[in-house]
N, C-alpha and C positions, 0 to 999 in steps of 0.2 A: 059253421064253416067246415068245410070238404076240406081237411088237407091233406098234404105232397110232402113227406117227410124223409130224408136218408139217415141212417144210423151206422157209423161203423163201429162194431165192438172188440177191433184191434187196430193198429195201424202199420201191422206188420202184412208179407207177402213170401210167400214161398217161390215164387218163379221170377224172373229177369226177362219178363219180355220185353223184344228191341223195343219196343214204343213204347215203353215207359220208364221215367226217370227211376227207378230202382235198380236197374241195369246201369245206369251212369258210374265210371269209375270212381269209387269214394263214396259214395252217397251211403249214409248211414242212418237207418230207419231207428227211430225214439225207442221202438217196441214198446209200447203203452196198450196194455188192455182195460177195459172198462170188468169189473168186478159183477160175479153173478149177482149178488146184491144191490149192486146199483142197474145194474137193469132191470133187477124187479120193481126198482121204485120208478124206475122210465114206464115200462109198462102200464102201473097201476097207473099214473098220471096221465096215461092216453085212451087208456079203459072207458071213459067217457065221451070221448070223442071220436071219428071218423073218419075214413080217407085209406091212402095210399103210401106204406110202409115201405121202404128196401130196408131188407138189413143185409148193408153191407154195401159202399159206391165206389170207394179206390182202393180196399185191402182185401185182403182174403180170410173170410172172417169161421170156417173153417179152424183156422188156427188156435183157434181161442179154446182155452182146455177143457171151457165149462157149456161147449156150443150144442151138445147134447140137450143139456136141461136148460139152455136160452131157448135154442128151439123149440123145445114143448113148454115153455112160459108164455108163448104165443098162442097157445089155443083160444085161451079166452077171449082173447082178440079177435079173433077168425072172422067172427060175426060180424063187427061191425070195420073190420080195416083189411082192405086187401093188402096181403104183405107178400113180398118176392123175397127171393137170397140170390145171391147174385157170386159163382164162387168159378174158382179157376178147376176145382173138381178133383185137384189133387189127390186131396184126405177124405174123398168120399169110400164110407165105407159099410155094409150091410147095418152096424151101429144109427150111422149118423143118417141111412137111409129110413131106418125104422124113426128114428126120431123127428126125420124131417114128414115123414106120414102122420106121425103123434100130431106134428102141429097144428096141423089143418092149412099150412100157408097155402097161397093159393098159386102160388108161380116157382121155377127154382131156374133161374138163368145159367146152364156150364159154358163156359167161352171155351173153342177150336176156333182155330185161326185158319182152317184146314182139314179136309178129309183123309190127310196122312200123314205119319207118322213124323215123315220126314220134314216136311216143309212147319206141319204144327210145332216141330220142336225147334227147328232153325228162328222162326218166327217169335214163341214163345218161354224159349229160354228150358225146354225142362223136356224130359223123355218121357215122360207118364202117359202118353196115347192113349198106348192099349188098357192102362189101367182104366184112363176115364171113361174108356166105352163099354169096358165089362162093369163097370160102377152103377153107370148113367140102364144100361139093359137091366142091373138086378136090382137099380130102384123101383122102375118099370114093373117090374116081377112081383114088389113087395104090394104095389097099388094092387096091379091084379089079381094076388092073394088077396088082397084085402077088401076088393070092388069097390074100388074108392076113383077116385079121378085127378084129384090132388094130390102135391102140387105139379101143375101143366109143368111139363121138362119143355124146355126150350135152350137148343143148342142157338151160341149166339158167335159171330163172327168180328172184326175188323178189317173192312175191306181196305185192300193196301192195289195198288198196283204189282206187287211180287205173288199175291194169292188172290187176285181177281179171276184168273181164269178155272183155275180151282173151285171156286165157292160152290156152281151149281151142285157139285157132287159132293155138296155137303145137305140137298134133300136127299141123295141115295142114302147115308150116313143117319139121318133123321127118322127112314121107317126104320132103317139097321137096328138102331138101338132104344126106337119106341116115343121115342121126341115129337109132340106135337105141333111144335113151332121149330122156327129156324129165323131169328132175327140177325140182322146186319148192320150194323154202323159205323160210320166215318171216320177214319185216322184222328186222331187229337197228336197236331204236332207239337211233341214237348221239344221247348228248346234244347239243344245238344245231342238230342237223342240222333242219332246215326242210321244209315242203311248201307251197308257196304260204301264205307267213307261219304256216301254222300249226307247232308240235312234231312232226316226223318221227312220233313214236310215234303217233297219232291218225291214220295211214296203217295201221296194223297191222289185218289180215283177221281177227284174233282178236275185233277189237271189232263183228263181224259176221258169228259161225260160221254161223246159219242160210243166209247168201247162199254164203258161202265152200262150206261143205257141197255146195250145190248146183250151184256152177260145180266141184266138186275130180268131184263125181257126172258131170257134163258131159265133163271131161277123161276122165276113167276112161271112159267108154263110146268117146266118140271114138279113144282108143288101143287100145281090143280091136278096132275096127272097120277101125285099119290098121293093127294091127303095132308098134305104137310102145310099150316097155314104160314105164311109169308109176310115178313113183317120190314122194308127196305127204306132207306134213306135216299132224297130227293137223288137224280142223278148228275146234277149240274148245280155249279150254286145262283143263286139268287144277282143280281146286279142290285149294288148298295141300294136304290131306290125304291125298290119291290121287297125290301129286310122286314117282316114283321117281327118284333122282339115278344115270344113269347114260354114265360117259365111259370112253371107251375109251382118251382121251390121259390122262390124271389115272389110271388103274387103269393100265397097260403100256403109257406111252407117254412121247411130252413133244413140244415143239416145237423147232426149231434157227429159231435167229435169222442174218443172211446171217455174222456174225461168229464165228458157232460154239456161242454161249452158248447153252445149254438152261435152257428155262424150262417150268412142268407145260403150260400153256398160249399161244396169244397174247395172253392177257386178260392172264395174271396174273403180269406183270413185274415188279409190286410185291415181290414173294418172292423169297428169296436163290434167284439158279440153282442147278439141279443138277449145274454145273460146263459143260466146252467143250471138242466133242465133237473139233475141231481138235484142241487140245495135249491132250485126255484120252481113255484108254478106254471102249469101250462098256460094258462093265464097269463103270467106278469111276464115270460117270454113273448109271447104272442103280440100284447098291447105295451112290449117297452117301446119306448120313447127312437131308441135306436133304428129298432124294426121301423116305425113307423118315417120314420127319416129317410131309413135305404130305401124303403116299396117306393115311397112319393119320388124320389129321386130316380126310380127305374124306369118310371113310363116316360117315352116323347116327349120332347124333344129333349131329353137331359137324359137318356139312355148311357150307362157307363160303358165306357169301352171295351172292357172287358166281356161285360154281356152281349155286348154286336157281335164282337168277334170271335163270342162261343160257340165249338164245335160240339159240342151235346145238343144243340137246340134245331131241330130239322129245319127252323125258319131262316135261321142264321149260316147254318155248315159254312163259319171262319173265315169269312172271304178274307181277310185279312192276310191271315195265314196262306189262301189259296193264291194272292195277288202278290206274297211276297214269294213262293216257292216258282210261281211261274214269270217272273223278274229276274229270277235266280238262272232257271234254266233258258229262258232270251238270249240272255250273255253269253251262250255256249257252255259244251258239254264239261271244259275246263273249270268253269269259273263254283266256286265255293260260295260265297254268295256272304 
């Protein structure tokens, strides 16, 4: 089996971006880290098998004090599991870059929200800009010394309606600082989360594919024009009928949480785990009973809700959310919704 696995080795975050609930007033993160040691014994338990790694899907795994020598516990890996790091870019630093060339991983995702300063920090809660693009340049620098090509930098975006018109200049931004991709993805509206008083979702590019369409038309020419491969989410969503429900963690995968526990998703913690991946084999996660319960329950006609109306899945982009934010704004510019 090919699998689709996410791992975060903290649960903690260093920035308060408006679109996500860690910026919510009160919200107080567990701060739980997964122990160097126990991600050695993750590792070894995957060491026979194959697929596609994130380390790291909702936190910022940067944080973790032993991310150094996690990172280069991955080399062995290399060979047989494409793995990314997925980080807001903060704490990168000539260290953690030498370490992320040690690993062999093959991808490193930095999210900008924004080609400047100002709008990435309104956006993402934090002033480090200028720090992540002389970061992101002298990881760059460390491959080149090294003629290596790994891991591909890929600056990644959230397209919003407040930084939709911005995005294309975020390929100028991409040969700037050496980035071979520039991928984009769709608002996840967290309930509560805000945008200048309004409902975060009423920020979503979906409730305005025509414009979207045409800044996504903008980016695409701009990157054939310098090299920078382009990676966009559909520009309109789907009508419920045309919904193909398709996840690759949910069919041959799951996510490890920093404590071990495997759950089908980050969403859907509400569901008994499929056991922990620390005290259990890959194996008896894989073929529990559980697992096997949720996968059959996820195909048609018994699709859960939750899954239709997830915004991570390019098949789905949330119409739910999109059908409740453009209901909201029907009513007038007044109405709260």
């Amino acid at each position: 089996m090919n699998l689709s696995i996410t791992m975060d080795v903290t649960n903690r975050c260093n920035s308060r971006c408006k679109t996500c609930y860690f910026s919510l007033p009160g919200f107080k993160p567990k701060g739980k880290d997964m122990t160097f040691d126990e991600f050695r014994v993750i590792v070894g338990k995957l060491s026979d098998h194959s697929g596609r790694l994130a380390l790291s899907c909702e936190f910022e795994p940067l944080l973790h004090v032993d991310i150094e020598d996690i990172l280069r516990e991955c080399a062995p890996l290399a060979g047989s599991w494409q793995i990314r790091l997925n980080t807001n870019g903060i704490l990168l630093s000539e260290a953690v870059s030498r370490a992320l060339v040690d690993s062999r991983i093959a991808e490193i995702y930095v999210s900008l929200d924004a080609p400047t300063s100002e709008l990435n920090g309104e956006i993402r809660g934090n002033t480090k800009f200028d720090h992540i693009v002389r970061e992101v340049k002298r990881l760059n620098r460390i491959k080149a010394d090294r003629e290596v090509a790994q891991p591909v930098c890929i600056l990644r975006s959230t397209a919003m309606q407040a930084n939709l018109h911005e995005l294309p200049g975020m390929i100028s931004l991409c040969s700037e600082v050496g980035a071979e991709r520039f991928s984009v993805k769709h608002l996840i509206p967290i309930a509560e989360c805000e945008w200048e008083g309004r409902p975060i979702a009423e920020q979503s590019c979906l409730l305005c594919p025509d414009q979207t369409s045409a800044v996504f038309e903008l980016i695409r020419a701009q990157g054939k024009k310098r090299g920078v491969v382009v990676d966009l989410p559909p520009a309109a969503p789907k009508p419920p009928e045309d919904l193909r429900v398709q996840c690759g963690y949910m069919n041959n995968g799951f996510h490890i949480f920093p404590d071990g526990v495997c759950y089908p998703c980050v969403w859907l913690t509400h569901n008994e785990p499929y056991g922990n991946l620390i005290q259990d084999s890959l194996d008896a996660v894989l073929d529990s009973p559980i697992r096997k319960k949720t996968t059959e329950a996820f195909h048609p006609p018994h699709t859960p809700e939750g899954c239709i109306n997830c915004l991570r899945d390019s098949q789905t982009v949330g119409i739910k959310a999109y059908n409740d934010a453009r209901e909201r704004l029907s009513d007038g510019p007044s109405s709260k919704g």
